[in-house]
BAFI-3210 file (N, C-alpha, C; in Angstrom, 3 decimals, decimal comma, padded with zeros to 6 digits):
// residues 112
n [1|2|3|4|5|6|7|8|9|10|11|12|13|14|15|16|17|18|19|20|21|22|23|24|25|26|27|28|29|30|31|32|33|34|35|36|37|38|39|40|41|42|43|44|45|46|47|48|49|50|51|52|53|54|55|56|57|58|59|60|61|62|63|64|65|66|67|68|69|70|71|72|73|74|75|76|77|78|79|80|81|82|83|84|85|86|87|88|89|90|91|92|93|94|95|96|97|98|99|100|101|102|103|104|105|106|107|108|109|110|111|112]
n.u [-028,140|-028,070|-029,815|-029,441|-030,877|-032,128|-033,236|-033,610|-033,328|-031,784|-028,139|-026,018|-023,908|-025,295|-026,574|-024,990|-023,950|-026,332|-026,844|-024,270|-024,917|-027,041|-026,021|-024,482|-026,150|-027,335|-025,279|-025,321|-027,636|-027,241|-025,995|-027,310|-027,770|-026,360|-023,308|-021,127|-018,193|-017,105|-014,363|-013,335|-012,104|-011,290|-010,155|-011,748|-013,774|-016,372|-019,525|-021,695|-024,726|-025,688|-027,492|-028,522|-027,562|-026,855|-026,711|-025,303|-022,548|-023,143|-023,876|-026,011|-026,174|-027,481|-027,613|-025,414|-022,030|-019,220|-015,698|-013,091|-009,889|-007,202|-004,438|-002,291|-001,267|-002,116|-004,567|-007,744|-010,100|-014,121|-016,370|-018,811|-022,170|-024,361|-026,261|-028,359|-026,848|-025,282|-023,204|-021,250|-020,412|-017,932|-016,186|-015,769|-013,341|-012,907|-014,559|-015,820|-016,718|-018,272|-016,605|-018,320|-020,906|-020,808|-021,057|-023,396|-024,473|-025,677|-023,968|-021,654|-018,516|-015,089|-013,114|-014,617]
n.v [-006,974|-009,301|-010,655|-011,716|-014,618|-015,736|-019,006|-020,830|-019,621|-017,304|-016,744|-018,469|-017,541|-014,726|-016,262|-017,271|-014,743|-013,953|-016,166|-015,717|-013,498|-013,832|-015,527|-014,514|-011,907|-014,163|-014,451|-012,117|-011,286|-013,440|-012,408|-010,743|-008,499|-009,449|-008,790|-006,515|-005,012|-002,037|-000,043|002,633|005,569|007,796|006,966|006,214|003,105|002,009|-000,198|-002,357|-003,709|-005,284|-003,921|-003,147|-002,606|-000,865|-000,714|001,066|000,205|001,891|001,387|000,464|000,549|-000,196|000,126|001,035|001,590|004,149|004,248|006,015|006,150|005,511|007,279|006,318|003,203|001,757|003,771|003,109|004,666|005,403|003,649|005,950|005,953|005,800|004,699|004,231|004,118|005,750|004,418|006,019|004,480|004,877|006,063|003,585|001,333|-001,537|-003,945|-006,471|-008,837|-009,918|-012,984|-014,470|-014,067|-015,459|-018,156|-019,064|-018,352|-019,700|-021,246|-019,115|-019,125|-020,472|-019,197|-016,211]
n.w [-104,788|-102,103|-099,659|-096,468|-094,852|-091,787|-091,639|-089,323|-087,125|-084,012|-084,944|-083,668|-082,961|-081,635|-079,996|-077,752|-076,599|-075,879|-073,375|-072,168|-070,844|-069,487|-067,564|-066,205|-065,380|-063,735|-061,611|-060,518|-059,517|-057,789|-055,680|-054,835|-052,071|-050,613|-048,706|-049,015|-049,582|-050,889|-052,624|-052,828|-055,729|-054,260|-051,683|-050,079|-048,498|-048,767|-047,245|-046,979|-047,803|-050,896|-053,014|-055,673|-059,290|-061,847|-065,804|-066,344|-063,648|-061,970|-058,592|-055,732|-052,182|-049,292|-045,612|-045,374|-044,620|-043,935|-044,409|-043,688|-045,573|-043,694|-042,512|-041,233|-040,047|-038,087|-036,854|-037,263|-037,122|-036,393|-038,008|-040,266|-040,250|-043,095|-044,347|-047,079|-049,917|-052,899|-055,409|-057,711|-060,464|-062,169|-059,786|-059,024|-057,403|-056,365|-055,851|-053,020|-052,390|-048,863|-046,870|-045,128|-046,180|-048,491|-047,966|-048,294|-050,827|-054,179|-056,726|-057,302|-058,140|-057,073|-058,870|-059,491]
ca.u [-027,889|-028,421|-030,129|-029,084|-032,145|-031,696|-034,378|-033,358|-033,563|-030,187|-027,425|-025,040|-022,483|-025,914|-026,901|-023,749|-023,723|-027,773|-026,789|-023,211|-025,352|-028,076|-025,197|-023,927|-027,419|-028,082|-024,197|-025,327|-028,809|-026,822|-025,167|-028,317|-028,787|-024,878|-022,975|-020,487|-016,644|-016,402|-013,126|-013,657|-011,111|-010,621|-009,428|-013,105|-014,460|-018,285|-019,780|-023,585|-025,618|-025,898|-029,109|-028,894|-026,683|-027,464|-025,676|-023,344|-022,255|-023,505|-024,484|-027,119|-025,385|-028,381|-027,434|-023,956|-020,978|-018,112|-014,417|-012,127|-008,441|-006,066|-003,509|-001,165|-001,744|-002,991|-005,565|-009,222|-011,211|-015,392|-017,197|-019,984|-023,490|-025,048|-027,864|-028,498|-025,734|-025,358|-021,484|-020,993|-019,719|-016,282|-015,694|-015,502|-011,745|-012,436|-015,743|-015,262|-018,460|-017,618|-016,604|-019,233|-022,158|-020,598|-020,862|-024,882|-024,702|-025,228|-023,584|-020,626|-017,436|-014,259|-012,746|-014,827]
ca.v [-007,157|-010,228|-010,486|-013,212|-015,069|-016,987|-019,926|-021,921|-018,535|-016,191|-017,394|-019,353|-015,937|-014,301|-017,622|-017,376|-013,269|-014,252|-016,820|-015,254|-012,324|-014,415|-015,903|-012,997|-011,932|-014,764|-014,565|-010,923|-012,205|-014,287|-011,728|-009,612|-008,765|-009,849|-007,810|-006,112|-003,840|-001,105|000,579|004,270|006,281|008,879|005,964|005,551|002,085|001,369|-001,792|-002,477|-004,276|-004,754|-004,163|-003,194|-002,461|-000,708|-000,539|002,083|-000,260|002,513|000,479|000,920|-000,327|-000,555|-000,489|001,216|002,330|004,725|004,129|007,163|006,056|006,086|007,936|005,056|001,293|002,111|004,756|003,276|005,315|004,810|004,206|006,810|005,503|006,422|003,939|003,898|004,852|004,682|004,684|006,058|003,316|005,149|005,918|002,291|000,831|-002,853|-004,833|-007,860|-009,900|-010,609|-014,250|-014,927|-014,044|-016,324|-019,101|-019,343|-018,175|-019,988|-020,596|-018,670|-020,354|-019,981|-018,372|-015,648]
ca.w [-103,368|-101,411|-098,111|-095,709|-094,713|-091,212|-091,262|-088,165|-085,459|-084,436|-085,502|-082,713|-081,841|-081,039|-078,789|-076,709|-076,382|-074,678|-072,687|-071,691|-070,238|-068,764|-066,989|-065,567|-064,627|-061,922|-060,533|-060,035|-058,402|-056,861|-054,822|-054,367|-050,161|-049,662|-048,047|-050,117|-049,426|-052,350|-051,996|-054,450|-056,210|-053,337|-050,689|-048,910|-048,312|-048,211|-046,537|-046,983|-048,732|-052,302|-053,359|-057,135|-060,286|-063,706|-066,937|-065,928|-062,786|-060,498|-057,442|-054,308|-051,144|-048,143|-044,185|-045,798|-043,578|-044,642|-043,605|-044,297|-046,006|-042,896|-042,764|-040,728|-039,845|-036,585|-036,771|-038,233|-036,640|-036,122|-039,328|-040,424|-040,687|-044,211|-044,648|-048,360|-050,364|-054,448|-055,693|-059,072|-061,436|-062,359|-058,613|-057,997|-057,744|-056,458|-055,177|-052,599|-051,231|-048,011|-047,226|-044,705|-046,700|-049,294|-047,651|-048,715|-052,006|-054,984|-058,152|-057,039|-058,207|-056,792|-059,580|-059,943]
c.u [-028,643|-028,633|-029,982|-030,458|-031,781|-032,962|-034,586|-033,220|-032,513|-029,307|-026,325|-024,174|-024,054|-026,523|-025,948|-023,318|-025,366|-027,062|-025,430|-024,192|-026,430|-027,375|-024,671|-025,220|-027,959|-026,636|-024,230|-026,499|-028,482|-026,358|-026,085|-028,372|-027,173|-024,085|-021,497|-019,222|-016,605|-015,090|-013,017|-011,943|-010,652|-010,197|-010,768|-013,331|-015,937|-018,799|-020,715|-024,014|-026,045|-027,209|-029,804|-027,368|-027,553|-026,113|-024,447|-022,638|-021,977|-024,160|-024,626|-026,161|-027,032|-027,954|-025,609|-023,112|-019,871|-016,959|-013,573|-010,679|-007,602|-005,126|-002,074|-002,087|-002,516|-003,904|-006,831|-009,837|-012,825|-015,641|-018,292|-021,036|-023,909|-026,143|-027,927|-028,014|-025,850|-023,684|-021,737|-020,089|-018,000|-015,833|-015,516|-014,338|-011,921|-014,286|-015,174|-016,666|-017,512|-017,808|-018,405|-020,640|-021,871|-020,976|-022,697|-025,313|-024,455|-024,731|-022,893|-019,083|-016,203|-013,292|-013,166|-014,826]
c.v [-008,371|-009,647|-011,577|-013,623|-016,117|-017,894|-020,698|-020,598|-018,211|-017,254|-018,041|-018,102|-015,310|-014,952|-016,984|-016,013|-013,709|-015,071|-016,526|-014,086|-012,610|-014,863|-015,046|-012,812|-012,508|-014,686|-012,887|-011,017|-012,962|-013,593|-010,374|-009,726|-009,437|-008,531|-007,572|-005,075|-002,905|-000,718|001,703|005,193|007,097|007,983|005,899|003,857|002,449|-000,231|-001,336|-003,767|-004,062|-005,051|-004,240|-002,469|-001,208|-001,023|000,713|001,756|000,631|001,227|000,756|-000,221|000,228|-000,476|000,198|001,950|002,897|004,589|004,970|006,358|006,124|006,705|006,757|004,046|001,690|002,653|004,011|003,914|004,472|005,079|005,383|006,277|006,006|005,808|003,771|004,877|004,706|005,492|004,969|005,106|003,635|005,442|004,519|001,462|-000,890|-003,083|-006,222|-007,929|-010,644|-012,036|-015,035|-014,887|-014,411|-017,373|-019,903|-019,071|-019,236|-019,815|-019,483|-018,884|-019,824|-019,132|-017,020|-014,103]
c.w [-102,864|-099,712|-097,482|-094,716|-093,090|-090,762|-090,034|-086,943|-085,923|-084,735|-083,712|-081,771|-080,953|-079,574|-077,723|-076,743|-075,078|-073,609|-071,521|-070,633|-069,330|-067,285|-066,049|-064,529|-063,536|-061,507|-059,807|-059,121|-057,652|-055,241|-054,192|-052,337|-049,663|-049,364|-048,471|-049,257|-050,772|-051,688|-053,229|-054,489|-055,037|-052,075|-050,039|-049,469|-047,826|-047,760|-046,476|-047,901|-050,350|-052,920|-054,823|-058,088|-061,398|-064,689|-066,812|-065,130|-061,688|-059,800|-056,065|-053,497|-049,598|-046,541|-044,645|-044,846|-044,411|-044,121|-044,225|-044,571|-044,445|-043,053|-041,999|-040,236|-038,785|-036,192|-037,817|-038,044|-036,955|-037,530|-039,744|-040,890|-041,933|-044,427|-046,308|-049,316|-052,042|-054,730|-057,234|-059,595|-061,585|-061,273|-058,095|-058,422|-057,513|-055,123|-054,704|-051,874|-050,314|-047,530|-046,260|-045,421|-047,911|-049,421|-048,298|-050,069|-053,279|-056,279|-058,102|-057,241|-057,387|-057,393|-060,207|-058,657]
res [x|x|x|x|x|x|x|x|x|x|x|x|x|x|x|x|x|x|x|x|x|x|x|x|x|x|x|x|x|x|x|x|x|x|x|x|x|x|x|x|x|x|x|x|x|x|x|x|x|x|x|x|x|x|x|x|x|x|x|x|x|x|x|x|x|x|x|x|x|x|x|x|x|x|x|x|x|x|x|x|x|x|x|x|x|x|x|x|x|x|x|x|x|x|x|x|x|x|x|x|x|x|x|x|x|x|x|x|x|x|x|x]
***
């Protein structure tokens, strides 16, 4: 049996798996304290503040408001105050940072 010896550090795929994730890492720092739309499996919307993540892409929302699904165009009704909310990861259907608290963020591209 041979053992593969690497003299020069990881190898290049391992490089660009680090740096892919590093990457990630500040466009997610990037977006720390912006002010965030979830929209969850059962039709609620949350609006708050995004304050943190983990590896299961549960995520803390801060200052958070609840908006019930309407039932027709016309009816929003008043949001419900919650204050500091955390969304389970598989309850979450679609994340949008809203545009105004875009406008200061960097390292944001338009394509992302």
């Amino acid at each position: 049996m041979e053992a593969m010896i690497e003299e020069n550090g990881p190898s290049t795929h391992e490089q660009c798996e680090v740096s892919s994730a590093s990457q990630a890492r500040q466009k997610l720092e990037g977006l720390l304290n912006k002010n965030m739309r979830i929209r969850m499996t059962d039709g609620r919307t949350l609006v708050g503040l995004f304050l943190c993540t983990d590896r299961d892409c549960n995520v803390i929302l801060g200052s958070a408001h609840e908006f019930l699904k309407s039932t027709d165009m016309f009816s929003q009704g008043e949001p419900r105050v919650l204050g500091l909310a955390m969304i389970p990861g598989h309850h979450v259907v679609s994340i949008e940072v809203e545009a105004d608290s875009l406008e200061d963020t960097q390292g944001f591209g338009d394509n992302h």
